[in-house]
Every structure is written in structure tokens, then in C-alpha cells.
N, C-alpha and C positions, 0 to 999 in steps of 0.2 A: 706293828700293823694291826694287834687284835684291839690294842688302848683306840687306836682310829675309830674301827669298825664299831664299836661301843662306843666311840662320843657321837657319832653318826647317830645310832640308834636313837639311846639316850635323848639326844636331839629329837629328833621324827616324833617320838612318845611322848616331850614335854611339851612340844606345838601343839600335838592334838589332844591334848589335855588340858592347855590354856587356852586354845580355840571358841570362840562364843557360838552358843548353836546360832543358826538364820535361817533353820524350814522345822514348821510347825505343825503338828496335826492338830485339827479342832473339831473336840466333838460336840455335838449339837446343844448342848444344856452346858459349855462351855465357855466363860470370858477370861481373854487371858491380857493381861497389863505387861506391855514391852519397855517401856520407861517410866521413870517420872518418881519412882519410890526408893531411890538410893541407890548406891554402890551395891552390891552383893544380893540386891530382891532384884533385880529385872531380868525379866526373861531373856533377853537378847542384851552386849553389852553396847550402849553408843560411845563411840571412841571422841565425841566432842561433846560427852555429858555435863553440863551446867556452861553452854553458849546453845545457841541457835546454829540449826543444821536441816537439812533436807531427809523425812525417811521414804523409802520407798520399798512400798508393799508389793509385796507379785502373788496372786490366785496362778497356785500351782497345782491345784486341785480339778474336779470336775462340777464343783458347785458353787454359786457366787459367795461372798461372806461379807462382813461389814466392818471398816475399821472409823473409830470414833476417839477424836483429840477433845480432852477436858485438858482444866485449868480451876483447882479447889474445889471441883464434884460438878463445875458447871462444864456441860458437854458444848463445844465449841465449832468443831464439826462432825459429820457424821459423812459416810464415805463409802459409796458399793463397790467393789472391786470384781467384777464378772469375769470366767474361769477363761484363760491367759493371758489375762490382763495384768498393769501395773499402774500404781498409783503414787505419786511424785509430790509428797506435800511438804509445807515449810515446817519445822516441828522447832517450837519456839524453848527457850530454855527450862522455862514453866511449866509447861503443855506434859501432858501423860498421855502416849499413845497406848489404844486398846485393841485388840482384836476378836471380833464377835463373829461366831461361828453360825453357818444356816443352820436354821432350826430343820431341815429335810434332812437332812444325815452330813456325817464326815466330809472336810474336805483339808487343805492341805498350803500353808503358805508360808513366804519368806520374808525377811522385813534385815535390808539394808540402812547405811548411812552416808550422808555426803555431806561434808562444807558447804557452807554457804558461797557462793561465787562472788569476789568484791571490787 
């Protein structure tokens, strides 16, 4: 009964230890890069890193912020996300998504992933 109650645990602490974060604080003189720079450097993990996939940002914050997809330094789009909002773009296999925080102070966001639908 006690070997149980310890692989239980065991378990619960190795999930949320290999858990990828997905809500961000950003402070205001901050850019933070969520893909695009390899395995082990991104901020968030995408679970279909090197294919095309869907990310979607959510302003969970109370200030809007700005997220911007490049592709080799050239910024490809650029993208305001206003506080409880979400934003649903294609994120190409190439593409480095960023997240640019308002210059007015702190706010707060999450950034998922999806397959493509085929």
C-alpha cells in the first residue's frame, strides 16, 4: 500500500516538473521568444516543433501586448492582442513567434498549440 501511495506521488511531481509553462508575465522593457530557437531555448514547449501548427495567444492580463511572427530576422507579422482576448494564427515551421510586452506597465499571457486541421 505505502510502494502505491509513492508511485502516485512520484508521478503527480514528475508531471509537474515536465510540464511546459503556458502563462507569462511581461514586463514592460521585455521581449520574450516562444519558438523558433531549438529544443531546450524556448520558452513554451510546441509539441509539433519542426511541422506547421496553429499558436494561440490569450491577453490574460489588463493591458493589451503585441505578439510578432519572424522568419531569419524578417518580421512577418505583427499582432495586438487586447486584454481577454485571443489570437489564433498559423505558426509555420520556420516562423519564430515573440511576445512584446506594453510599454505602460506589466501584463500577463498564455500561448497554446494546435495541429493543423487536414
Amino acid at each position: 500500500m505505502k510502494k502505491g501511495i509513492l508511485i502516485i506521488l512520484l508521478s503527480i511531481l514528475v508531471h509537474g516538473i515536465a510540464s511546459a509553462q503556458t502563462e507569462f508575465d511581461l514586463d514592460p522593457s521585455q521581449s520574450m521568444i516562444m519558438t523558433g530557437k531549438g529544443p531546450g531555448q524556448d520558452a513554451t514547449i510546441n509539441p509539433y516543433f519542426g511541422q506547421d501548427c496553429y499558436a494561440i495567444v490569450k491577453n490574460l492580463g489588463k493591458r493589451k501586448f503585441s505578439f510578432r511572427i519572424q522568419q531569419d530576422g524578417k518580421i512577418i507579422q505583427e499582432t495586438t492582442v487586447l486584454k481577454g482576448e485571443s489570437k489564433r494564427v498559423k505558426l509555420l515551421k520556420d516562423h519564430e513567434l515573440y511576445l512584446d510586452p506594453n510599454p505602460e506597465g506589466k501584463t500577463r499571457a498564455s500561448v497554446a498549440y494546435e495541429p493543423l486541421e487536414e
